[in-house]
ZADRENKE-820021 format. One record per atom (N, C-alpha, C, CB): x, y, z; residue in three letters. Coordinates in steps of 0.05 Angstrom, whole numbers, padded with zeros to 5 digits, always signed. Glycine has a CB too. Layout:
ZADRENKE-820021
XYZALA;...
END
This chain:
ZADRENKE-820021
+00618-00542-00179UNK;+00626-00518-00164UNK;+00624-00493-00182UNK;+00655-00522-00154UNK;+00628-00492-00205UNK;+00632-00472-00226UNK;+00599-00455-00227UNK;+00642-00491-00258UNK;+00588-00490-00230UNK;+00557-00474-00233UNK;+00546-00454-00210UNK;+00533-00497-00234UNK;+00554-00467-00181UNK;+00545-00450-00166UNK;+00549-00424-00166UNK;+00548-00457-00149UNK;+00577-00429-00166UNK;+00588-00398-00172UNK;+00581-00379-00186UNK;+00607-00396-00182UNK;+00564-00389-00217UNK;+00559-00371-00233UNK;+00531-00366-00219UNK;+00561-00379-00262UNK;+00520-00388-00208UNK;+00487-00383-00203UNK;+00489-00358-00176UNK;+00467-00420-00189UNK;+00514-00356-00166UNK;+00510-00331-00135UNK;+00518-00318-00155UNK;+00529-00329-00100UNK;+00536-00314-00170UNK;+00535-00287-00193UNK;+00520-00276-00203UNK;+00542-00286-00213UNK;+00497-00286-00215UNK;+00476-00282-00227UNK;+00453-00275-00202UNK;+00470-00307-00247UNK;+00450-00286-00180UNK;+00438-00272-00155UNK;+00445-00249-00151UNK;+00442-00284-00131UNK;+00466-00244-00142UNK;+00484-00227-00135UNK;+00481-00198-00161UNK;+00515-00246-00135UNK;+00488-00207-00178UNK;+00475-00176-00198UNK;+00443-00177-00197UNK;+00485-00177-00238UNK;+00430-00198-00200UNK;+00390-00175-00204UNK;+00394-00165-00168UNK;+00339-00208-00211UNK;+00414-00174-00149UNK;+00400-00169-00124UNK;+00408-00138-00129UNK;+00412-00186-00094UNK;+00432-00129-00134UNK;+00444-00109-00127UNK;+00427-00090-00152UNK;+00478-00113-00126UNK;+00417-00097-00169UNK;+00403-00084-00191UNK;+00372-00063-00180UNK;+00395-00113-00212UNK;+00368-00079-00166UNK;+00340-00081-00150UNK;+00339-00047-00144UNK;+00341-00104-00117UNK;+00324-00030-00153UNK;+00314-00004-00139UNK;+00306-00003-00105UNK;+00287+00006-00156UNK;+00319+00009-00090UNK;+00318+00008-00057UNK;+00311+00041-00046UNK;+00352-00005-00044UNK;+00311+00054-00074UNK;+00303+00076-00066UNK;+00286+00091-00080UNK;+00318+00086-00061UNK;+00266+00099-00073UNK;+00246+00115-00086UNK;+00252+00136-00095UNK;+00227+00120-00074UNK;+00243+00150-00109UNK;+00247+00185-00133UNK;+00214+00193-00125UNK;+00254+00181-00185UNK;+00215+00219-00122UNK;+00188+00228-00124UNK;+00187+00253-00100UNK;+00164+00201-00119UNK;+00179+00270-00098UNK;+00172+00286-00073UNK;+00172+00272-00043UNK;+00145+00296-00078UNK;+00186+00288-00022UNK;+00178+00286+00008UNK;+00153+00293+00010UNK;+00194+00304+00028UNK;+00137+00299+00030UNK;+00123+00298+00044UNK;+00113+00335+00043UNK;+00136+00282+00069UNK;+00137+00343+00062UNK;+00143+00372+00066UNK;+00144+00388+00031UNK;+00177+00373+00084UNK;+00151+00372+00011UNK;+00168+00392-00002UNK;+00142+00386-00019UNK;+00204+00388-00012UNK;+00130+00364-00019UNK;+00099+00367-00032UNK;+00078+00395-00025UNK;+00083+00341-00020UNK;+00081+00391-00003UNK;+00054+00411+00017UNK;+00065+00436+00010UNK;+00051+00408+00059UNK;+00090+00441+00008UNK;+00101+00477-00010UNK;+00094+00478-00030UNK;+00132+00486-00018UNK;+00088+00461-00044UNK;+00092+00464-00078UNK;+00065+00465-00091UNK;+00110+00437-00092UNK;+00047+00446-00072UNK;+00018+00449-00087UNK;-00006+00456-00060UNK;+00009+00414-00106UNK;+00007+00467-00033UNK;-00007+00481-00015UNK;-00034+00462-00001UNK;-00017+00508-00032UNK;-00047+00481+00011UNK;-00072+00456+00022UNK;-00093+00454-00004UNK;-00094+00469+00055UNK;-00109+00432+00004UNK;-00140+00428-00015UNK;-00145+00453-00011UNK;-00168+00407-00006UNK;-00162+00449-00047UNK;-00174+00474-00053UNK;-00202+00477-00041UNK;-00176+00477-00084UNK;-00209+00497-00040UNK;-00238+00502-00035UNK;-00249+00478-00036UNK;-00252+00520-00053UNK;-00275+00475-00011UNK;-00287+00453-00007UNK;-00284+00430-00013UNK;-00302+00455-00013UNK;-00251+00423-00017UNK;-00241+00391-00018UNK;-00225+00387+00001UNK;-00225+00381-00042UNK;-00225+00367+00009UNK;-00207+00346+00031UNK;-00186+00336+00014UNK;-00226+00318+00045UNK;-00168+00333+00019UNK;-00138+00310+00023UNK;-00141+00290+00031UNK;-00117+00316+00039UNK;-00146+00257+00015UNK;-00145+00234+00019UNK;-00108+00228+00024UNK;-00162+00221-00006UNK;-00087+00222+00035UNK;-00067+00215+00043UNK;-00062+00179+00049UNK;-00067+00233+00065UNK;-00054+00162+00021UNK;-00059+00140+00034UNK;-00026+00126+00035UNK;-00085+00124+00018UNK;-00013+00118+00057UNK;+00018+00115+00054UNK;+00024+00088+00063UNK;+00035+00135+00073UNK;+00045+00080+00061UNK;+00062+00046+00059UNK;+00086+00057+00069UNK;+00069+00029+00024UNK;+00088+00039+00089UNK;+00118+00048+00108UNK;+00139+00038+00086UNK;+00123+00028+00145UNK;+00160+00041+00103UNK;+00192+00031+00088UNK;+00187+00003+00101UNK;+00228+00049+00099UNK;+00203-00004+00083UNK;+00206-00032+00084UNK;+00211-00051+00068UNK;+00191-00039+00090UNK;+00226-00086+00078UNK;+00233-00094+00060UNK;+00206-00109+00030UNK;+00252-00113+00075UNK;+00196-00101+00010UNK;+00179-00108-00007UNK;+00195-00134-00023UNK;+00170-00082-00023UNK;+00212-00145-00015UNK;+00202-00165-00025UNK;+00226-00173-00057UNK;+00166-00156-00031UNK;+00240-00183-00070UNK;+00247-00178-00096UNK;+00236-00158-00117UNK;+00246-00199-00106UNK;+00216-00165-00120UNK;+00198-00140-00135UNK;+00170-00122-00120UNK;+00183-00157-00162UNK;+00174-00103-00127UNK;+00161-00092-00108UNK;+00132-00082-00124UNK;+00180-00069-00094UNK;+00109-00099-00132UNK;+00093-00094-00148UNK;+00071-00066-00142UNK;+00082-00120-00150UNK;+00068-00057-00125UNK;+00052-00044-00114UNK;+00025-00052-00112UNK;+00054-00024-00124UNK;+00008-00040-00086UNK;-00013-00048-00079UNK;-00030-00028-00103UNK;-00017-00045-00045UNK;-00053-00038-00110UNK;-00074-00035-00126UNK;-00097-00008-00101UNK;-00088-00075-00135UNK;-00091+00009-00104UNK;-00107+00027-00084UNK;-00127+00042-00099UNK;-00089+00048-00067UNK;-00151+00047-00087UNK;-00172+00058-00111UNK;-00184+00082-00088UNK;-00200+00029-00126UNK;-00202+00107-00094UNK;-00204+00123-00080UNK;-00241+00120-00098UNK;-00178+00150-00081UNK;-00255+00128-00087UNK;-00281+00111-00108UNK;-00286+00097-00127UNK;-00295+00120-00117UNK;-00266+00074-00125UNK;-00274+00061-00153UNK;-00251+00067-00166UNK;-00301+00072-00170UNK;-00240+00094-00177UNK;-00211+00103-00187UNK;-00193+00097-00182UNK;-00204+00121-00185UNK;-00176+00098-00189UNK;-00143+00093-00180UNK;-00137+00115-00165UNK;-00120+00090-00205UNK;-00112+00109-00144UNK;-00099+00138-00141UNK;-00072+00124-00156UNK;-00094+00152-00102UNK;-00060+00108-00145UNK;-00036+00105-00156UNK;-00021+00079-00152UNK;-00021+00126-00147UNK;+00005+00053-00162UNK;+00007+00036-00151UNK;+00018+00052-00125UNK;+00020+00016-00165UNK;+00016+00043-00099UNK;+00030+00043-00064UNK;+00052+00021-00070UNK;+00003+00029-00033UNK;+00078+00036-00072UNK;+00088+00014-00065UNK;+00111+00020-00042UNK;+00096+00002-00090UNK;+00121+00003-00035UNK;+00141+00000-00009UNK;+00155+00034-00001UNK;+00172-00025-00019UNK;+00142+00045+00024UNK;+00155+00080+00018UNK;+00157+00096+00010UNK;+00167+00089+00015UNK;+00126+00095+00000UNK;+00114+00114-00017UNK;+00080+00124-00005UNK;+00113+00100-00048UNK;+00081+00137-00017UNK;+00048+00157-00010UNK;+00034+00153-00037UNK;+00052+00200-00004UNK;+00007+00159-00029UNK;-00005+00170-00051UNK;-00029+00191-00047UNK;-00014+00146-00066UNK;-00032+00203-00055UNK;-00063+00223-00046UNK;-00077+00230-00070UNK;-00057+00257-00030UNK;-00104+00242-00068UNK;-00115+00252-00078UNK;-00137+00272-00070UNK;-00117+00238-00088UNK;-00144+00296-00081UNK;-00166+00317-00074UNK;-00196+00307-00076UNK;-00163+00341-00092UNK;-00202+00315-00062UNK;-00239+00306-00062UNK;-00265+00318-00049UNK;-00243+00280-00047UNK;-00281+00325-00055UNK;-00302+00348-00043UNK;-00304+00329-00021UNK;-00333+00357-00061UNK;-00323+00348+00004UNK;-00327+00331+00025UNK;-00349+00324+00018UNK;-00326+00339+00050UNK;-00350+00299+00036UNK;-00378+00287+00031UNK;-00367+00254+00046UNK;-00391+00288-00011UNK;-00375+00235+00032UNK;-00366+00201+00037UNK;-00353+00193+00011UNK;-00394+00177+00043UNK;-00333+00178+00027UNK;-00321+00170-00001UNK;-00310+00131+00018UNK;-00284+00203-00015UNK;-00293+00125-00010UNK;-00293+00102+00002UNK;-00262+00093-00015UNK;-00324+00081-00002UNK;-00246+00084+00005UNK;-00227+00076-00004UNK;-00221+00033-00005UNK;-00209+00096+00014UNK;-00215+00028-00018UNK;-00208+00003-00030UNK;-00179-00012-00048UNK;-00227+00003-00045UNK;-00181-00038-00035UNK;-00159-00046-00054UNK;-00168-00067-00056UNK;-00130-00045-00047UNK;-00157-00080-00083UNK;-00158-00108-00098UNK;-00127-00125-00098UNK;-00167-00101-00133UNK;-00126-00145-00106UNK;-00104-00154-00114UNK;-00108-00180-00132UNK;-00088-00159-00091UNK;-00085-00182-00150UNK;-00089-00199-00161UNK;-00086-00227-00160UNK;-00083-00193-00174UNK;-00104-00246-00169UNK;-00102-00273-00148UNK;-00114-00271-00120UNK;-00072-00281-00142UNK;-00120-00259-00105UNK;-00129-00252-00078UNK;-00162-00259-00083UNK;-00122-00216-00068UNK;-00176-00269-00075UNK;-00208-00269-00070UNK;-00215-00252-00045UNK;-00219-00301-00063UNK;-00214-00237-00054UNK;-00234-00207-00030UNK;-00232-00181-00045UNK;-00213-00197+00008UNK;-00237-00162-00036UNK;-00237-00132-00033UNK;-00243-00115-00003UNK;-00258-00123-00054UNK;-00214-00108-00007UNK;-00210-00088+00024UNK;-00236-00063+00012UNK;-00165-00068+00030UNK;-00251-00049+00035UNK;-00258-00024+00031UNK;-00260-00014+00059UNK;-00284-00021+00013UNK;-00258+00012+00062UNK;-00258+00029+00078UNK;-00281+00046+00078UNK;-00239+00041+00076UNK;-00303+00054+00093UNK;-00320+00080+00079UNK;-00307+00106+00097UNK;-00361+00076+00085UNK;-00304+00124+00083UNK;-00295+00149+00107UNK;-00316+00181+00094UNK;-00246+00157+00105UNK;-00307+00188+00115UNK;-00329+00212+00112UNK;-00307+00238+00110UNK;-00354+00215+00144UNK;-00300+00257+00094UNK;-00287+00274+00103UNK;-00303+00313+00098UNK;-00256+00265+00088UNK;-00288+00328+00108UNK;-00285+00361+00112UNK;-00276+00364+00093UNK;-00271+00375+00134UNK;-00292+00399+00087UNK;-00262+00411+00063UNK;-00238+00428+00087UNK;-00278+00445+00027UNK;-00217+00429+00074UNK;-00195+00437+00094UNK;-00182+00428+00107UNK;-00198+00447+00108UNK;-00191+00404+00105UNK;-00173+00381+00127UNK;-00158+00363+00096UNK;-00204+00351+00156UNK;-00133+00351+00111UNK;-00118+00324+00100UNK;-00132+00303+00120UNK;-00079+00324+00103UNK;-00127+00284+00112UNK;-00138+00252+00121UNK;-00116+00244+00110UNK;-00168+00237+00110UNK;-00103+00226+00131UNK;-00078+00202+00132UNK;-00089+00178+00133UNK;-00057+00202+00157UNK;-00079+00152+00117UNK;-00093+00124+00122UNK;-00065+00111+00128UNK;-00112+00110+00094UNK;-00063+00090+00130UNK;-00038+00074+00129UNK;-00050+00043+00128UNK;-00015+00080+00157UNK;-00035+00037+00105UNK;-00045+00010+00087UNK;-00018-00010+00099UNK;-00044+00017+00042UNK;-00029-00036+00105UNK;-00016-00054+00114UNK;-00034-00075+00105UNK;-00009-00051+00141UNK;-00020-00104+00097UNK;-00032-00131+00092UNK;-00053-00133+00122UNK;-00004-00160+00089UNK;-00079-00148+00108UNK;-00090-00157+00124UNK;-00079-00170+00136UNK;-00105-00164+00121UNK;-00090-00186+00162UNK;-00092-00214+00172UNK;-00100-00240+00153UNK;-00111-00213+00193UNK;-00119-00231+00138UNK;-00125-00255+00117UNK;-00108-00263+00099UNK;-00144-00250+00103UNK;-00094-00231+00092UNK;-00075-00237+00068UNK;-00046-00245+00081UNK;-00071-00209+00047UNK;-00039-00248+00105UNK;-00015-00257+00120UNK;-00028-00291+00122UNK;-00008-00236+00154UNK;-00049-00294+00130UNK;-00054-00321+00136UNK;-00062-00342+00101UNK;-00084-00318+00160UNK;-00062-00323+00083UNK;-00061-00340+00054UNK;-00032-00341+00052UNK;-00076-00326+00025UNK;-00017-00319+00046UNK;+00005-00319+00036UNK;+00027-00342+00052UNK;+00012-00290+00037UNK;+00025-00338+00082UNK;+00037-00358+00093UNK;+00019-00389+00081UNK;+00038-00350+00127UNK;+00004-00397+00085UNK;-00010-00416+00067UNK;-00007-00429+00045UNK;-00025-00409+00061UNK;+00000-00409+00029UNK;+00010-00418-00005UNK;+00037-00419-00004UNK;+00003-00395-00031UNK;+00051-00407+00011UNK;+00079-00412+00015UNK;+00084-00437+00021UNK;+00091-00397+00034UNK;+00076-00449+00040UNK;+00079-00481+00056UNK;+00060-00498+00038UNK;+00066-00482+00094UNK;+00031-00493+00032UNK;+00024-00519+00017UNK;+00021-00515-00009UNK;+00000-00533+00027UNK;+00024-00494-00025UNK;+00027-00491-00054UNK;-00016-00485-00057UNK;+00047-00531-00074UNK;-00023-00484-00073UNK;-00047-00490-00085UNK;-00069-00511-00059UNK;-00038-00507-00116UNK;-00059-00528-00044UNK;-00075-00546-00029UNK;-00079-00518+00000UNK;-00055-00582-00022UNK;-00052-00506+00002UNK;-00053-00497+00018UNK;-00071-00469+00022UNK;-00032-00498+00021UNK;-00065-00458+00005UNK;-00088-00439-00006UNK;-00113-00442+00002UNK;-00092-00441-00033UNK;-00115-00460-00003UNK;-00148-00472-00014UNK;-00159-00471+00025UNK;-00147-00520-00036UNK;-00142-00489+00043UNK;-00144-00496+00069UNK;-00144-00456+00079UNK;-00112-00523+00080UNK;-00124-00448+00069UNK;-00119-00415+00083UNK;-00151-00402+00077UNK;-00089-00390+00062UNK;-00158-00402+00050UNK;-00186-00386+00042UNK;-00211-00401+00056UNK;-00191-00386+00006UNK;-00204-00426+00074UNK;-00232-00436+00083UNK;-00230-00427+00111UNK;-00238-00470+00079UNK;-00208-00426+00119UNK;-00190-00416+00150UNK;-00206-00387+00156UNK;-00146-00409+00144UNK;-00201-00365+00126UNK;-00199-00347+00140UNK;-00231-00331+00125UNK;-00166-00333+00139UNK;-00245-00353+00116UNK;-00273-00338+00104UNK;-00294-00328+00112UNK;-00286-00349+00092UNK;-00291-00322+00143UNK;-00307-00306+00164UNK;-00295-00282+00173UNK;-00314-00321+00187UNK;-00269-00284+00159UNK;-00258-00254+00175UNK;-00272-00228+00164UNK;-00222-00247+00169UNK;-00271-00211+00174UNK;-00285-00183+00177UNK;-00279-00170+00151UNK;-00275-00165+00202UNK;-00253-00167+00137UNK;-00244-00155+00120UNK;-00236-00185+00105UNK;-00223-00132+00128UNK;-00253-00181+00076UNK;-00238-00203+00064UNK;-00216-00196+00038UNK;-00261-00222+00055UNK;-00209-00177+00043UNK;-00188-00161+00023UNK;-00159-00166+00034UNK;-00194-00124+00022UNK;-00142-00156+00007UNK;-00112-00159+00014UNK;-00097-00133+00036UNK;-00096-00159-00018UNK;-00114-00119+00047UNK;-00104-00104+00056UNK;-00120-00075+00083UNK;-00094-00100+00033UNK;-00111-00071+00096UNK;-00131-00052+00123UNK;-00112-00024+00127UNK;-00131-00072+00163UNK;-00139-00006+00124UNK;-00126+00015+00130UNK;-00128+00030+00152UNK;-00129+00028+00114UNK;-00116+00039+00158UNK;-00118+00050+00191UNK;-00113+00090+00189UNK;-00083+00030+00214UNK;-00132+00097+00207UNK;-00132+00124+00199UNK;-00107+00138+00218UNK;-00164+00138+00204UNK;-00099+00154+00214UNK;-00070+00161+00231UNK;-00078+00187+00235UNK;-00036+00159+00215UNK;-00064+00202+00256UNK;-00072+00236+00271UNK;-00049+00247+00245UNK;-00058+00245+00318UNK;-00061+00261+00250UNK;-00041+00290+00231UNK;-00008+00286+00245UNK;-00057+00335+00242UNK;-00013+00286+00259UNK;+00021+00292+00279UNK;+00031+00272+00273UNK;+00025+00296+00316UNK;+00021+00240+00270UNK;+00027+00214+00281UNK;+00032+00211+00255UNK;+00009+00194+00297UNK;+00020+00208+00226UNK;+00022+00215+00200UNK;+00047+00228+00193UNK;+00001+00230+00193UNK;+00046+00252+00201UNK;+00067+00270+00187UNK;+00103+00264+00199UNK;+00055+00306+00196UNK;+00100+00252+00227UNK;+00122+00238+00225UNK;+00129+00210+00213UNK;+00128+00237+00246UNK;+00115+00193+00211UNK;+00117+00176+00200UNK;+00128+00183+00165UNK;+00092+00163+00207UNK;+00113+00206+00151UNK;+00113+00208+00119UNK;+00134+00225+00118UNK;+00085+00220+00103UNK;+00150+00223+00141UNK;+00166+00250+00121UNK;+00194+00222+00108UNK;+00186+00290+00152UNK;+00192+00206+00110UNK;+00217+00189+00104UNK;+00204+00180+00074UNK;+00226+00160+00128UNK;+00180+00186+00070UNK;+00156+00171+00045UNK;+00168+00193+00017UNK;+00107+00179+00057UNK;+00164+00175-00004UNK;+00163+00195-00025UNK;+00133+00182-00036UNK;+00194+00194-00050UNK;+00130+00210-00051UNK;+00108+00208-00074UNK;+00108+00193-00091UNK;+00105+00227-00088UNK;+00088+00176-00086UNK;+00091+00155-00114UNK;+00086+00163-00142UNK;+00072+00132-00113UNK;+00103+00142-00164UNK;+00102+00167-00189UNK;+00101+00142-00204UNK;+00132+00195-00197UNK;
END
């Protein structure tokens, strides 16, 4: 009995330890402070709703050509400036066999909103490796090796209006 006790104790503090809230700029109080893209660049905008992430919240691996923008993690944003032209957004993960990419085309003067969510593939491994360990895996990656996107993750482009309510609860990832 003792042990248990100590073992919900020891739950019980990393749970309550756990960061549940992000630091970093709103949304609004960003767009005052460093205004629209400069001359002939676009605003890449790529965001992660609230939500529960999990014990640790590692952040998604997001790349803006090849580059990093920043880890995404649970209720957070990330952006970056970019001439117009095509660009291509991507994520990796580790352990994962795929790569998400996106190609998008953007304007100078405009922001562009994405919103990053687990694939289908990566919901149909993860549930997979959960239930059969390593065998299961193996059965999930043969399950899902025709899907369209074989990355950990899909981004979906959002309207300015539909975006900006959604991000104003988002901080800046830092």
């Amino acid at each position: 009995m003792f042990l248990r006790s100590v073992g919900a104790l020891l739950v019980a503090l990393l749970l309550a330890g756990c960061e549940t809230e992000r630091h970093g700029l709103d949304y609004s109080e960003f767009v005052r402070k460093i205004g629209p893209p400069s001359a002939g660049k676009a605003r890449i905008v790529v965001l992660r709703e609230k939500g529960y992430a999990g014990i640790a919240d590692q952040g998604w691996d997001v790349k803006l050509d090849g580059g990093p923008m920043a880890d995404l993690k649970t209720g957070t944003y990330v952006f970056l400036d970019r001439p117009a032209g095509q660009h291509q957004i991507s994520a990796t993960a580790a352990m994962f066999p795929g790569t998400s990419q996106v190609d998008i085309s953007v304007q100078s003067g405009r922001t562009y909103f994405y919103l990053a969510r687990p694939s289908e593939r990566s919901k149909v491994l993860g549930g997979m490796a959960a239930a059969g360990g390593v065998a299961g895996l193996l059965v999930g990656a043969a399950l899902t090796s025709n899907n369209g996107n074989q990355g950990p993750l899909d981004f979906f482009p959002l309207e300015e209006d539909s975006a900006r309510m959604t991000i104003t609860e988002l901080k800046l990832a830092t």
